[in-house]
C-alpha positions in Angstrom: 41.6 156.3 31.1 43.3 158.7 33.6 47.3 159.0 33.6 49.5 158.9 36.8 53.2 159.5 37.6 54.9 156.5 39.0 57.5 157.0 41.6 60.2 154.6 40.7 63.2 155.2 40.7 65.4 154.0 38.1 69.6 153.9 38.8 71.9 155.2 37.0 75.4 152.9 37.4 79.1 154.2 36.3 82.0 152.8 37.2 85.8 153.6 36.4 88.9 151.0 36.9 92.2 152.0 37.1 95.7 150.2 37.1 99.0 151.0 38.5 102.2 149.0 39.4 103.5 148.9 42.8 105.1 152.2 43.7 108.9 151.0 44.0 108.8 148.4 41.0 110.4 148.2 37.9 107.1 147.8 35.7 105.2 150.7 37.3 103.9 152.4 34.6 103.8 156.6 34.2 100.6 157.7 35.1 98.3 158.9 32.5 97.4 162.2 32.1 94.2 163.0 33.2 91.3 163.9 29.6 90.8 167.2 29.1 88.5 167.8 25.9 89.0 171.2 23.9 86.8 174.1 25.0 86.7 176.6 22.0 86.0 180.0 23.1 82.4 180.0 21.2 81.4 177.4 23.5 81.0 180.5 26.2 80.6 183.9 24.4 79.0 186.0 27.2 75.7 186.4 27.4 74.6 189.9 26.7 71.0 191.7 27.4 70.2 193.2 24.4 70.4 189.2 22.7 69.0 187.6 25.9 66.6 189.9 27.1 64.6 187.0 29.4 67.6 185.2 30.6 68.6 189.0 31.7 65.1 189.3 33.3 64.7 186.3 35.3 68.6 185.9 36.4 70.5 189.2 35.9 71.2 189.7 39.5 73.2 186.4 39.5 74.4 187.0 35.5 78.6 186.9 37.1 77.9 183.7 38.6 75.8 182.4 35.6 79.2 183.4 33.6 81.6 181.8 36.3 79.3 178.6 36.7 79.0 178.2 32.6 82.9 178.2 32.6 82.8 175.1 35.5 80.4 173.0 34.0 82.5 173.4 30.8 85.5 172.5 32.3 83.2 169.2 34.4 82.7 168.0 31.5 85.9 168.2 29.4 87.0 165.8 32.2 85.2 163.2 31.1 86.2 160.7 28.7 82.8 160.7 27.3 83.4 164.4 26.0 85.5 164.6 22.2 85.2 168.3 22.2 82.8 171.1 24.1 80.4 172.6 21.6 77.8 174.3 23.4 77.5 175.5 27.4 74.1 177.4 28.5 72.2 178.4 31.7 69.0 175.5 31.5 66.1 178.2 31.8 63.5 175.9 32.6 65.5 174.3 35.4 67.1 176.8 37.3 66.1 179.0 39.7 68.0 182.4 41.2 68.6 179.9 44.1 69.7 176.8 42.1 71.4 177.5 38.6 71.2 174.3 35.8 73.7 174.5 32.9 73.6 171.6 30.3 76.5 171.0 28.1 77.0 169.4 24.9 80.0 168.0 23.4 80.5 167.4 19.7 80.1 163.5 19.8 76.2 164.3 20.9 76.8 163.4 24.5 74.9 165.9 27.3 75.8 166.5 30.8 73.7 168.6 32.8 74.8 169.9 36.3 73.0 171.9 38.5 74.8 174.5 40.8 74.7 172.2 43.7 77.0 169.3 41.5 78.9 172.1 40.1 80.2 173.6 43.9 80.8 170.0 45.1 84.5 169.1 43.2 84.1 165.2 44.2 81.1 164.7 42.0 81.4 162.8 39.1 80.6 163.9 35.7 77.5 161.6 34.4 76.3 161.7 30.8 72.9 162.2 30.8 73.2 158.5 29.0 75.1 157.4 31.8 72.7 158.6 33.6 69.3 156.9 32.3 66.9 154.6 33.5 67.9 150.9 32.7 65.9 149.1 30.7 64.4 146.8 32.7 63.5 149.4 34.9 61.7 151.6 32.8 59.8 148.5 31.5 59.0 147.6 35.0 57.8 151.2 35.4 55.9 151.7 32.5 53.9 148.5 33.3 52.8 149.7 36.8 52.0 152.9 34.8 49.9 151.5 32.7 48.1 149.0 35.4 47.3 152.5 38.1 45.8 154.1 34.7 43.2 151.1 33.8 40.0 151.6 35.0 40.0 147.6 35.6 43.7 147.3 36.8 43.6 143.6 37.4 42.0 143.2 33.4 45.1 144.4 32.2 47.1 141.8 30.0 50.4 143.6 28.8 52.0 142.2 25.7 55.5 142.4 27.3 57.5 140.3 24.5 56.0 141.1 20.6 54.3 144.0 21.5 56.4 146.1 23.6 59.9 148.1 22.7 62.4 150.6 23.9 63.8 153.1 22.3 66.7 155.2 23.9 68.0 158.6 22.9 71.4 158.8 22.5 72.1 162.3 23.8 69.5 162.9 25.6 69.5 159.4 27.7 65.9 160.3 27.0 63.9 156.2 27.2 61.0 155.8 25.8 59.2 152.4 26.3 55.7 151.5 23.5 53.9 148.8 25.2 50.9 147.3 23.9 47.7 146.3 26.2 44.2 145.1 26.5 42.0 145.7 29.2 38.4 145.7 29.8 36.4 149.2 30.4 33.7 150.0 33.2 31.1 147.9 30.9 33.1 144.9 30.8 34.2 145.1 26.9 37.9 144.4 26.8 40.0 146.7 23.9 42.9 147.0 22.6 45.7 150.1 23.9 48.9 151.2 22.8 50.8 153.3 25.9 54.0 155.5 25.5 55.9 155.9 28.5 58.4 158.4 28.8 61.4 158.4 31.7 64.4 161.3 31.5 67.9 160.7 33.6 67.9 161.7 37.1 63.9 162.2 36.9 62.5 159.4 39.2 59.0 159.4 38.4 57.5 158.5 34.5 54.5 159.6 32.5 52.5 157.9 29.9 50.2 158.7 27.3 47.7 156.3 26.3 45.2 155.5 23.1 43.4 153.2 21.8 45.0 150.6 19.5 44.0 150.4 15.6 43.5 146.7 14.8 
């Protein structure tokens, strides 16, 4: 078997409603104020070289506007209703670059946001969960089947067990979807056989993976 990206794209949909009364009538209501979760000062002790010698390495000509950037996405994400309480604010190493900063931040009700520096500088961006932001599931099932199909070596053999033998399992914090589908499909001598594939989709990512094995009978 050989594995493949796909290149769906999955869509992430949020939507906020809001109610007023009319300006000059008696039953307008006072506006509400607008969320703003608690940012304890843990939440961004400065970094400092001698305890983050790498992060120092790779972005310590930019380490003010790492600082100034943590304190935005911070404050992005204490706007959201989603957000109880800020807990934790850091420079995403493995996303950024000295051009592009990513910051993640996580709030003590488990919910993630990450922003990159792009999101952070434009103010009319909204702040999306990275469950907000997750494939649906119909989508990642749709994607995880066309996965599955460009990885057989017979494609059109494949016969997905879409209904008893496939499920999906969402992290909460993460938005992280993960979709176990079960399959049979005949090899290059014709002999069909049993396959179990995980597929794996993150928010914002729009292309999959998949791992596949053989399934025990």
């Amino acid at each position: 078997m050989k594995f493949l990206p796909t290149s769906l794209a999955g869509l992430a949909l949020a939507a906020s409603l809001t109610a007023c009364g009319s300006p000059g009538s008696p039953d307008a209501q006072p506006t509400a104020s607008a969320h703003k979760a608690e940012i304890p000062d843990y939440a961004l002790t400065p970094y400092t070289q001698d305890q983050y010698p790498k992060l120092f390495a790779a972005y310590g000509s930019r380490i003010d506007d790492v600082e100034s950037l943590r304190r935005a996405a911070a404050e992005k994400a204490a706007a959201s209703p989603t957000c109880d309480r800020v807990e934790i604010v850091e420079l995403s190493q493995e996303r950024s670059s000295l051009s592009d900063l990513n910051f993640f931040v996580d709030c003590a009700n488990s919910t993630r946001f990450r922003f990159s520096e792009t999101e952070l500088a434009s103010v009319s961006s909204p702040a999306l969960s990275e469950s907000q932001k997750a494939w649906s599931e119909s989508d990642a099932r749709s994607a995880c089947e066309d996965l599955i199909r460009r990885s057989a070596t017979i494609p059109t053999t494949v016969k997905i067990h879409s209904f008893l033998g496939t499920s999906v399992f969402k992290a909460p914090s993460t938005g992280n979807l993960v979709v176990t589908s079960d399959f049979d499909a005949k090899n290059a001598f014709g002999t069909e056989i049993g396959y179990q594939a995980k597929c794996y989709f993150k928010p914002g990512i729009a292309t999959g993976t998949v791992e596949i094995q053989q399934r025990l009978k």
